[in-house]
Residue frames relative to the residue before (quaternion, step in Angstrom):
aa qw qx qy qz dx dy dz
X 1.0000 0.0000 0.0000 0.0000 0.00 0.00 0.00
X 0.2592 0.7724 -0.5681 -0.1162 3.19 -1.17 -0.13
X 0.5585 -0.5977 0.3737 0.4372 4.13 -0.70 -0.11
X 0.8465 0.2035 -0.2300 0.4350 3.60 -1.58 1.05
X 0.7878 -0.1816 0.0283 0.5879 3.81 0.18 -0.98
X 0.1336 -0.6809 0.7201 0.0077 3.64 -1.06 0.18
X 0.7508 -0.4108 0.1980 0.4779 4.06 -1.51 0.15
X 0.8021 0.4779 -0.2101 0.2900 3.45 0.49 -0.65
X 0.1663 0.8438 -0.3873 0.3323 3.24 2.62 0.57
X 0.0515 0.7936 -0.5912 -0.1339 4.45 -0.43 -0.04
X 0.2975 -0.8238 0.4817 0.0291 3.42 -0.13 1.63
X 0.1691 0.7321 -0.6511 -0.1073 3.52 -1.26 0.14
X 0.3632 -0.6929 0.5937 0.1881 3.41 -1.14 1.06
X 0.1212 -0.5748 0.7993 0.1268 3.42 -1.51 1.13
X 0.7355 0.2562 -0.4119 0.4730 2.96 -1.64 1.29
X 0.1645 0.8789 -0.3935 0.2136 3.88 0.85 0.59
X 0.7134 0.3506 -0.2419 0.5565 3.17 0.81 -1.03
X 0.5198 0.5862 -0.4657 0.4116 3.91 0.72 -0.97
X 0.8015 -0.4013 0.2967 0.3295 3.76 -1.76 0.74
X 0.9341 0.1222 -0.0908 0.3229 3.12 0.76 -1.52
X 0.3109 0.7502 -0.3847 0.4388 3.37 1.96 0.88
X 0.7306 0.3498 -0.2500 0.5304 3.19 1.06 -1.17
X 0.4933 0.5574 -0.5355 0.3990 3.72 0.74 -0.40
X 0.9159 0.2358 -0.1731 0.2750 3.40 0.09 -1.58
X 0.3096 0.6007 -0.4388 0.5923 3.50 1.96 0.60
X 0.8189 0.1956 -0.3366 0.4218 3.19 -0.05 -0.18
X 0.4837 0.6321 -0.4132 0.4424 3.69 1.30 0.18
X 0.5561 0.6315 -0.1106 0.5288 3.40 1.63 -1.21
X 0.6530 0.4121 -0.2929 0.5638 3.71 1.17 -0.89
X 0.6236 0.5513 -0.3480 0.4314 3.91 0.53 -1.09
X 0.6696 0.5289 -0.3328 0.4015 3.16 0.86 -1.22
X 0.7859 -0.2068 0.4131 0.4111 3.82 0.40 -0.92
X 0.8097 0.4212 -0.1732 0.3700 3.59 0.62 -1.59
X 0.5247 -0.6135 0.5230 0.2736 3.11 -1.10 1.51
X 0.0009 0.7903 -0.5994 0.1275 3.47 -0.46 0.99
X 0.1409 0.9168 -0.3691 0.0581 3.62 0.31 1.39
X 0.6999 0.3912 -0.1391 0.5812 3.37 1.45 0.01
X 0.0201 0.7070 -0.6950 -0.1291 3.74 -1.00 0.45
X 0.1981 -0.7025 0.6495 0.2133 4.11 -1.30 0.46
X 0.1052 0.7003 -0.7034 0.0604 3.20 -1.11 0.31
X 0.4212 -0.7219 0.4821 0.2626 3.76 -0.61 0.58
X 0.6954 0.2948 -0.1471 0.6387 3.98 -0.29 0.72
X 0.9175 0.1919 -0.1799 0.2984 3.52 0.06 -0.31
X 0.1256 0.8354 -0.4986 0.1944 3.52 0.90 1.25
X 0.5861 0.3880 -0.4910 0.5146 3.65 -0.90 0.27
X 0.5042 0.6622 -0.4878 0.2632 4.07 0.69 -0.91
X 0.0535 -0.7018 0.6626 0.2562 3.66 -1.12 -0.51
X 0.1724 -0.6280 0.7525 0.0983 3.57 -1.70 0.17
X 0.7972 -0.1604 0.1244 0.5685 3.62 -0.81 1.76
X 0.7324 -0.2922 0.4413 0.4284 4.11 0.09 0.55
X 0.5975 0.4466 -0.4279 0.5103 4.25 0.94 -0.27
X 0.0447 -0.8822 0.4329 0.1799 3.88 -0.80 1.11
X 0.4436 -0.6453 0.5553 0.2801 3.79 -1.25 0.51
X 0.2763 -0.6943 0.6646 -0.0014 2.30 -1.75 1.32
X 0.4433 -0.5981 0.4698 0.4744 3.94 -0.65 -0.21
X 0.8324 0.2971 -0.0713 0.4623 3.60 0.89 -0.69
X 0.5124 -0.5197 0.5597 0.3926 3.74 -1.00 0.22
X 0.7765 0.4446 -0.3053 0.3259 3.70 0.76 -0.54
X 0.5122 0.6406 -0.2904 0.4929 2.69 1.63 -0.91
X 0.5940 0.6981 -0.1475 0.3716 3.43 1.17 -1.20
X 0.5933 0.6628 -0.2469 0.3844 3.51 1.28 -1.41
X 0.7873 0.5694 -0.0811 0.2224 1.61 0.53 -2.44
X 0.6704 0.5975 -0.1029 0.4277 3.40 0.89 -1.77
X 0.8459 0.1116 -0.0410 0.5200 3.55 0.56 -1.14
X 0.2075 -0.8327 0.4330 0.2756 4.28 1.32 -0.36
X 0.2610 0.7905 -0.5164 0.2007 2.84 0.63 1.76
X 0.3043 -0.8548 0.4204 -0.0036 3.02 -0.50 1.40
X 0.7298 0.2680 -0.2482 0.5779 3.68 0.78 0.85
X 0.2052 -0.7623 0.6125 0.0420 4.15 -0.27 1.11
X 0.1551 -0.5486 0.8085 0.1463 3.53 -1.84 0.70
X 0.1149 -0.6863 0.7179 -0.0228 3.83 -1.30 0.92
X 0.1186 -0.6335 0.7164 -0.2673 3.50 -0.57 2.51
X 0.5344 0.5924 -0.5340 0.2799 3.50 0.25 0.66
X 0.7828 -0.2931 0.3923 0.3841 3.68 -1.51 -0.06
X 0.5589 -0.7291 0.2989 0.2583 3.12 -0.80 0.90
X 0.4479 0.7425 -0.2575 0.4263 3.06 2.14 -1.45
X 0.8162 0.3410 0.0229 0.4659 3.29 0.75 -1.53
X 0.5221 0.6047 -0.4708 0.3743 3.85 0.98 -0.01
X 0.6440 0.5934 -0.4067 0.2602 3.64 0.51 -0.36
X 0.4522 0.7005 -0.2013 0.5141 3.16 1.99 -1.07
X 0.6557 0.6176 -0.2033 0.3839 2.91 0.79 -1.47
X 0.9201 0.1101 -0.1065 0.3606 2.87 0.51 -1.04
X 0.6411 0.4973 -0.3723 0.4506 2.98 1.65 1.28
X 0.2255 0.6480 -0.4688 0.5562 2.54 1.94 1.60
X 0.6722 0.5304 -0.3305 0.3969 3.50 0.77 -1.51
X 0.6203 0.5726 -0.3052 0.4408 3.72 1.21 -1.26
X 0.7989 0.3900 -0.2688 0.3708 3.19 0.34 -1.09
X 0.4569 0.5493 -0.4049 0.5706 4.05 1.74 -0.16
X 0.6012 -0.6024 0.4779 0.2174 3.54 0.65 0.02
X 0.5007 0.6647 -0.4760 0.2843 3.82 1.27 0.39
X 0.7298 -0.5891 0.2487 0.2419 2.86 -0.76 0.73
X 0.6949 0.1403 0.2967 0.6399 2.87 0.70 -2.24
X 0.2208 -0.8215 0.4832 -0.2072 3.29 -0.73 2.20
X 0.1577 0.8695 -0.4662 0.0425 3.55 0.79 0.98
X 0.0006 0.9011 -0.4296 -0.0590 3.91 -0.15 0.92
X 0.2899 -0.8014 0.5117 0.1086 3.37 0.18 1.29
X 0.6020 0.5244 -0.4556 0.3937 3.79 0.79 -0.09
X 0.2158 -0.7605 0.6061 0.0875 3.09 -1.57 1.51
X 0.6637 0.4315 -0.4480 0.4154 3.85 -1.46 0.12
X 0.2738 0.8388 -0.4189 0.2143 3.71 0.75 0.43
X 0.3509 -0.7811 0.4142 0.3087 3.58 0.83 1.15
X 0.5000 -0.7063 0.4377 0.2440 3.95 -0.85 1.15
X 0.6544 0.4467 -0.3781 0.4789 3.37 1.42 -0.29
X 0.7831 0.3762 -0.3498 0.3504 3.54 0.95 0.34
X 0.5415 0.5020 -0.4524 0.5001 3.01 1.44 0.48
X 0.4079 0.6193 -0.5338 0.4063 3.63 1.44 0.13
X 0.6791 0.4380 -0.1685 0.5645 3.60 0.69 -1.18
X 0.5629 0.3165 -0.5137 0.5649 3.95 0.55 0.53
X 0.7619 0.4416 -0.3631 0.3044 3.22 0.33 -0.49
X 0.5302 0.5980 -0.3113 0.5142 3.57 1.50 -0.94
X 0.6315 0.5096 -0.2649 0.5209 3.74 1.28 -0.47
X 0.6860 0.3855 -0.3081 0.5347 3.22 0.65 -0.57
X 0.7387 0.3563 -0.1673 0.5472 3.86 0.70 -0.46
X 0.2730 0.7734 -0.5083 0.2626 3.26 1.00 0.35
X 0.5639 -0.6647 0.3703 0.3212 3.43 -1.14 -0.32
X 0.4418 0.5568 -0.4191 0.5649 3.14 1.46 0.59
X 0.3421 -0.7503 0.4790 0.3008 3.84 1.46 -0.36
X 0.3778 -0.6875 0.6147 0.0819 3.66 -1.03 0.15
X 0.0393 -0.7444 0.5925 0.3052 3.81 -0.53 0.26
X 0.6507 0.6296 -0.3430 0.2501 3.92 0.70 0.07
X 0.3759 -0.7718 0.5018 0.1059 3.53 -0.81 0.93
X 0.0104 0.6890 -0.7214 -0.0695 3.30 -0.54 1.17
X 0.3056 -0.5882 0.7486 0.0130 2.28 -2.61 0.85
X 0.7169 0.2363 -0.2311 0.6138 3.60 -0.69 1.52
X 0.3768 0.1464 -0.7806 -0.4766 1.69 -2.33 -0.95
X 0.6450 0.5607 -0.2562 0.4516 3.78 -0.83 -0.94
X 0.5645 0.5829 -0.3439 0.4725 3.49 1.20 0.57
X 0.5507 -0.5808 0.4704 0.3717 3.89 -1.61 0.97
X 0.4970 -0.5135 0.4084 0.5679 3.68 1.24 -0.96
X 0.5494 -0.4226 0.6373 0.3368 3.33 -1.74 -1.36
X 0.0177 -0.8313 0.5553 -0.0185 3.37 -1.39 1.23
X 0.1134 -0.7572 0.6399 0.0649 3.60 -0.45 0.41
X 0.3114 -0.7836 0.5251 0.1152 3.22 0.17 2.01
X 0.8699 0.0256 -0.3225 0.3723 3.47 -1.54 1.54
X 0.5454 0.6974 -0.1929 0.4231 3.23 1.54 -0.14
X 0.7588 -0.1263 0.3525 0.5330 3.57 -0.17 -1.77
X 0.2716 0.7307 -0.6254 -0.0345 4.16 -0.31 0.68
X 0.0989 -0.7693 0.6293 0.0477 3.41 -0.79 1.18
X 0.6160 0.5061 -0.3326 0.5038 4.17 -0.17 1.20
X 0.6023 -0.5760 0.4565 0.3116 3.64 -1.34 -0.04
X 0.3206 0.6498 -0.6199 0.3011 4.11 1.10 0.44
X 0.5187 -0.5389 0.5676 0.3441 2.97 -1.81 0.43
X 0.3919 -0.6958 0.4612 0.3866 4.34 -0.34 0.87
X 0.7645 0.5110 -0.3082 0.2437 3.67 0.70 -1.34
X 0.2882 0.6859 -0.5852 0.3226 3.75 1.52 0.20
X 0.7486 0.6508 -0.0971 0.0823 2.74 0.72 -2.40
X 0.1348 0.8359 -0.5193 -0.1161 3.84 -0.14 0.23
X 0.6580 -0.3311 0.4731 0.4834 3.97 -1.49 0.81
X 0.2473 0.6927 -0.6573 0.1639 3.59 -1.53 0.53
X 0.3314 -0.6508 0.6119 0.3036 3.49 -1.63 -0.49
X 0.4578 0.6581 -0.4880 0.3453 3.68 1.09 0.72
X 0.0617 -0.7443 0.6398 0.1816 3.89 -0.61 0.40
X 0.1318 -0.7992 0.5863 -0.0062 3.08 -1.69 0.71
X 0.0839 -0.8251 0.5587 0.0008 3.59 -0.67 1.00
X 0.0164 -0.8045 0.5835 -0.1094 3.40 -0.69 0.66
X 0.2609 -0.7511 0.5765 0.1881 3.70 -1.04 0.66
X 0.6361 0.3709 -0.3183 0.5971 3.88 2.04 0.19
X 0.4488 -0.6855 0.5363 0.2025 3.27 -1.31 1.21
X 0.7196 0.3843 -0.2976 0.4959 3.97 1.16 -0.29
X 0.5937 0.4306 -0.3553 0.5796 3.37 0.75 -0.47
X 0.6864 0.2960 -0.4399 0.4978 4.26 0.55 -0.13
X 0.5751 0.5031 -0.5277 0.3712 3.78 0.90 0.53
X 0.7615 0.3379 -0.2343 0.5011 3.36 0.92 -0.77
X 0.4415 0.4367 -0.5206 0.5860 3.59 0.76 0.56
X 0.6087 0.5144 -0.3116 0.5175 4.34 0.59 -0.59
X 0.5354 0.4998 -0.3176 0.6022 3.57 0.96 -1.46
X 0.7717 0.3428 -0.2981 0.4451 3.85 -0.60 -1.24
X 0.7013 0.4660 -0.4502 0.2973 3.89 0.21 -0.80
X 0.6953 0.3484 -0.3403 0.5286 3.56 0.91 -1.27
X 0.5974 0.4340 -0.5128 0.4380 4.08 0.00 -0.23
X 0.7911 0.3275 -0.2945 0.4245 4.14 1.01 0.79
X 0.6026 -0.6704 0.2466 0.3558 2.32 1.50 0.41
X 0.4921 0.6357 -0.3439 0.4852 3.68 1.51 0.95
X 0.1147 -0.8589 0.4892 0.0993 3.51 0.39 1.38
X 0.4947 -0.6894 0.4560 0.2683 3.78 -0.82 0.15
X 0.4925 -0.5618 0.6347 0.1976 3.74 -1.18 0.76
X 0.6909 -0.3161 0.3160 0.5683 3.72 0.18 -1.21
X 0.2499 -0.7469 0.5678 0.2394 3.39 -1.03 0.36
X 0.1949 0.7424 -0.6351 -0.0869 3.98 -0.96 -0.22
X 0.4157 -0.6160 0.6439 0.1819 2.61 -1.77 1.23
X 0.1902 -0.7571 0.5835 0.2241 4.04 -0.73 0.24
X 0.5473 -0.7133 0.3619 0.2463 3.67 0.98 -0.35
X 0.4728 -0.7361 0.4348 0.2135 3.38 -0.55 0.94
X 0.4912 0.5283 -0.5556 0.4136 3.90 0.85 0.09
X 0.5524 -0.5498 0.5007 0.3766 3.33 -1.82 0.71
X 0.7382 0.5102 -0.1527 0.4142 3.69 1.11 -0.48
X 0.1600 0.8731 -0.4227 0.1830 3.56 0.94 0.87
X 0.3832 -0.5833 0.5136 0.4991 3.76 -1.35 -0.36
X 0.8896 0.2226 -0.0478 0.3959 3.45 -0.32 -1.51
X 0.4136 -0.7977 0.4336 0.0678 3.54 -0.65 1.43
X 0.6615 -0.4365 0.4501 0.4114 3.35 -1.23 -0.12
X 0.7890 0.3934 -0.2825 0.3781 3.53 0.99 -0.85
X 0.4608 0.6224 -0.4100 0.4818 3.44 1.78 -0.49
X 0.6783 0.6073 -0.1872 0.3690 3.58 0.51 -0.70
X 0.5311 0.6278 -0.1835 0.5386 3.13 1.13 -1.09
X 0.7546 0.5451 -0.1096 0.3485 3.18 0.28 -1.59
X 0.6781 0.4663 -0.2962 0.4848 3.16 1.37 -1.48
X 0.5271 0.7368 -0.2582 0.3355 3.32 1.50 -1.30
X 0.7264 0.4949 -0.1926 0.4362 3.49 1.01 -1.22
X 0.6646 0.3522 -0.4077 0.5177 3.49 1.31 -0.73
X 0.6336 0.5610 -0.4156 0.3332 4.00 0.54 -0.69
X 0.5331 -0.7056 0.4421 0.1499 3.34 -0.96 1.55
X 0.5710 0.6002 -0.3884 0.4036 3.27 0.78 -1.02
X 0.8158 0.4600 -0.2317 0.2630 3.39 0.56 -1.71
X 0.4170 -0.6994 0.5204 0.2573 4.02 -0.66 0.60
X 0.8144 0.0223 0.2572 0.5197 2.56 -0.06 -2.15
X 0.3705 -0.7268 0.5506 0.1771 3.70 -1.41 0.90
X 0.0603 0.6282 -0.7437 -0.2208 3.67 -1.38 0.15
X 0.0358 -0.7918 0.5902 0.1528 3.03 -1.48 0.62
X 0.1487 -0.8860 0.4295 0.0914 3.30 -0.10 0.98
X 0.3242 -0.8671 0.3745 0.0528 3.54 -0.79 2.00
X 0.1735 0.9143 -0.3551 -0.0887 3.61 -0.64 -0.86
X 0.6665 -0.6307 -0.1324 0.3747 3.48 -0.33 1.53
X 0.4316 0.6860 -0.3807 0.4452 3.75 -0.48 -0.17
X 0.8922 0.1866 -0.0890 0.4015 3.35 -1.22 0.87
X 0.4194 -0.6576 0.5359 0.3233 3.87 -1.28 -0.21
X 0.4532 0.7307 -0.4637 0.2136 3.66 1.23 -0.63
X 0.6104 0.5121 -0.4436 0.4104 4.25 1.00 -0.32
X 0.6941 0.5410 -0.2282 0.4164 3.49 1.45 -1.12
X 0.6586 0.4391 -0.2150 0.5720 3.22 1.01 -0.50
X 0.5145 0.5752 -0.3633 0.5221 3.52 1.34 0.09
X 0.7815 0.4865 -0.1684 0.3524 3.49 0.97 -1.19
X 0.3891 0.7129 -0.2307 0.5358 2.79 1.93 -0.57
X 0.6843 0.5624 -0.1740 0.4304 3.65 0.94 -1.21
X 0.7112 0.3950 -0.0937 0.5740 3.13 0.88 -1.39
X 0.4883 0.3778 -0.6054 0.5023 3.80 0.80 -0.24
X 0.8353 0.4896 -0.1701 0.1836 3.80 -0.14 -1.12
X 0.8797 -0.0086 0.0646 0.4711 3.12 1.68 -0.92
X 0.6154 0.4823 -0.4004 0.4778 2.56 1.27 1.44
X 0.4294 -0.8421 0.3189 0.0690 3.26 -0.61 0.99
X 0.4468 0.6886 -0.2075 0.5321 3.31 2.14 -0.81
X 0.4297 -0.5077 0.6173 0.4201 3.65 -1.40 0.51
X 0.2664 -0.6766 0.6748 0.1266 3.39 -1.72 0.67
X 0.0705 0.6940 -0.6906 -0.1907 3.76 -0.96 -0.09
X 0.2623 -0.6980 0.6610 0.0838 3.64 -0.99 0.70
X 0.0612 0.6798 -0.7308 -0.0099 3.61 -1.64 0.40
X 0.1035 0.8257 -0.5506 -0.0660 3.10 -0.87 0.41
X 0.5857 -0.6022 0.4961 0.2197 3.66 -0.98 1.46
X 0.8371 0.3957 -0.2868 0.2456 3.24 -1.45 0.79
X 0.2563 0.8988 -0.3552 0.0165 3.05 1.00 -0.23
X 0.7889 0.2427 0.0001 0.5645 3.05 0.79 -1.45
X 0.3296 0.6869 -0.5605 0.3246 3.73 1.43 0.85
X 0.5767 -0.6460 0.4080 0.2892 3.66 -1.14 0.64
X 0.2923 -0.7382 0.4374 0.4224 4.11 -0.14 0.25
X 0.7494 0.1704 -0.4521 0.4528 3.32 -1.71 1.33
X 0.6940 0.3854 -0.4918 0.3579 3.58 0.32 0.43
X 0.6259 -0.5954 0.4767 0.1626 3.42 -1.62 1.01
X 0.0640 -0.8533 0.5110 -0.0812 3.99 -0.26 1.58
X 0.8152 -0.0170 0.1312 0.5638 3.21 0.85 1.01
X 0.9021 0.1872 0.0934 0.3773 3.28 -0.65 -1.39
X 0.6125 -0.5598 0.4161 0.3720 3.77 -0.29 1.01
X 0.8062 0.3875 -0.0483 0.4444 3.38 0.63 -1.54
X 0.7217 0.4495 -0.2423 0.4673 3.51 1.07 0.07
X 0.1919 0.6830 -0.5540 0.4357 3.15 0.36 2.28
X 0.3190 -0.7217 0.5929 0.1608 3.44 -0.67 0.81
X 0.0637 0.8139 -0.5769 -0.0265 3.53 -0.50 0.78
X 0.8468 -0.0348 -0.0805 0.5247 3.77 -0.35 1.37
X 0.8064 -0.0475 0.4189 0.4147 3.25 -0.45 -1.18
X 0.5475 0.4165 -0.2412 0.6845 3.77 1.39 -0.76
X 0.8978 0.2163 -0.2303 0.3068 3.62 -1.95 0.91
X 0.5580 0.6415 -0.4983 0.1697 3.47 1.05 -0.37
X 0.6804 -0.3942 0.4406 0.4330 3.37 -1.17 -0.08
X 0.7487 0.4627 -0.2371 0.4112 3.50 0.34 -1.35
X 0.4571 0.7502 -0.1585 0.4507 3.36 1.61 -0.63
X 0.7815 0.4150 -0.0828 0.4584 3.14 0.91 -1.79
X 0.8356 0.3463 -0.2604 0.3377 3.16 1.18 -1.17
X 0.2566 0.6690 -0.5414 0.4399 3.34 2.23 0.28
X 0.7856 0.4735 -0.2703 0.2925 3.56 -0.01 -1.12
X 0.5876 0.6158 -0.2376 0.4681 3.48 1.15 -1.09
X 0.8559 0.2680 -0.2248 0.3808 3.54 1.28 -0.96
X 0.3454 0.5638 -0.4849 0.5725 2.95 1.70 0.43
X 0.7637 0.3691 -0.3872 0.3614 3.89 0.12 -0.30
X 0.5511 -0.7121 0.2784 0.3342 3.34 1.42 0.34
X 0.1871 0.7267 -0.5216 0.4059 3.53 1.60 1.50
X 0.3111 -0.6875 0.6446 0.1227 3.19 -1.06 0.46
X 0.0387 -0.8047 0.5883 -0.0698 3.56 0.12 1.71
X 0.2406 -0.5446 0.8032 0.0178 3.29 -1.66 1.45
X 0.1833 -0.7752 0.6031 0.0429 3.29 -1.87 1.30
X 0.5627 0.4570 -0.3237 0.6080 3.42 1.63 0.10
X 0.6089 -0.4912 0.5873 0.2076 3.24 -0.89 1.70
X 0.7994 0.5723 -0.1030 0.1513 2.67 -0.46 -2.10
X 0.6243 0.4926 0.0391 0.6050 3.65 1.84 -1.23
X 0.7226 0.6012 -0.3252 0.1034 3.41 0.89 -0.78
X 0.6072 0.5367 -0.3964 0.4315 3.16 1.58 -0.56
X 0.4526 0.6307 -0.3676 0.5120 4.13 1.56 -0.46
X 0.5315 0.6287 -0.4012 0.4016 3.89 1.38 -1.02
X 0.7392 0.4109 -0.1462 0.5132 3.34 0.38 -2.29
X 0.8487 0.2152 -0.4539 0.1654 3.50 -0.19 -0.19
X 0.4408 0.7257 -0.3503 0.3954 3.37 1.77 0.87
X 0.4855 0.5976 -0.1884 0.6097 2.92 2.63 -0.70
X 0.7540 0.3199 -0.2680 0.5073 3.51 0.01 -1.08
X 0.7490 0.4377 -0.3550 0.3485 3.61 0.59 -0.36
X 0.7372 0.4217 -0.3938 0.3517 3.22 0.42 -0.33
């Protein structure tokens, strides 16, 4: 088992033909993933390595029933994007484009949640994606960190979930699925949406969920897990010693007042009964002293 995509996942990349679509589409094929469709507007009939274009995501579905999209396009233009993929009826929306103005991902999101509803699940933007390690990698991680396992992992940093991935398999802690959720204050799938899936998927034991300042989404995470989750948790959260009101990276990672700090997060995290590691460096030595015992 595992959560969102798994071997039998059929991917198509909007933005395909552009430098870094086809790089990491075809990184995505090597790896394992059935990767049957590329979109680009204007240039259907084309091919990439045997992978064909379509002009549309629908056109795309339709043709090949792919049922989960990667979005490498301009930022100007990713929101479209990826209320093209919604409206073709894909399922699973994984946009790897970052710099996505917050007022338009307000209005992807008001679309997706609209009142007609939406069956599709984005993941990101400003995110590596989601892997299912030997299985399904849909995003820009490096696969060979990754090893088969029953650990899940969530994270809102695409480098800090490689080396937390790096440290798990070098102990011998393979992974369930990984997801990156992205650092924008405006995102699809959360920390708690995850969780959740995490709790019903057999495969998975134990969770890491890796946080980081900015925002309420860790506290309101912990909250979750005090109540409804049964699984060991470990928690980390980035930033600690960042200064409040200054910008570390991530769009979403600004301490305002009293709201987002680190020290904040992991007050809350250990009231919800996470097990919180503060040494980067240690954490993957953390979880397998957690899950193991």
């Amino acid at each position: 088992m595992s959560i969102f995509v798994n071997q039998d996942t059929r991917l198509l990349v909007q933005g395909i033909t552009g430098q870094e679509g086809q790089f990491h589409a075809l990184q995505c094929l090597k790896y394992g993933t059935k990767v049957v469709a590329g979109v680009t507007p204007g240039k259907a009939g084309q091919e990439v390595a045997g992978i064909p274009v379509f002009n549309t995501v629908h056109d795309a579905v339709q043709k090949t029933g792919a049922d989960a999209s990667m979005i490498f396009v301009p930022p100007a233009f990713a929101p479209d994007a990826i209320l093209e993929a919604a409206d073709a009826g894909v399922p699973l929306i994984v946009c790897i484009t970052e710099g996505i103005p917050i007022h338009d991902m307000l209005r992807v999101r008001a679309a997706l949640e609209g009142s007609q509803g939406s069956s599709s699940r984005l993941i990101g933007p400003n995110c590596p994606g989601i892997i299912t390690p030997g299985a399904c990698k849909i995003g820009i991680m490096p696969g060979a960190i990754h090893a088969p396992g029953s650990i899940g992992v969530i994270s809102r940093s695409g480098t800090l979930t490689y080396e937390l991935v790096d440290q798990l398999t070098k102990v011998g802690l393979g992974q369930s699925t990984c997801i990156g959720i992205g650092g924008d204050p405006v995102n699809g799938t959360g920390f708690i949406d995850c969780l959740a899936a995490f709790v019903e998927d057999e495969q998975t034991t134990g969770i890491v969920m890796l946080g980081e300042i900015g925002g309420t989404a860790e506290e309101e995470a912990a909250a979750f897990i005090r109540d409804r989750v049964d699984k060991p948790v470990v928690g980390f959260i980035a930033g600690l010693t960042a200064p409040p009101g200054r910008h570390m990276g991530h769009a979403g990672a600004i301490v305002s007042g009293s709201r987002g700090s680190a020290t904040t997060k992991i007050k809350a995290l250990e009231e919800g009964g996470v097990h919180v590691c503060q040494d980067l460096g240690r954490l993957g030595r953390f979880c397998l002293d957690i899950f193991s015992s």
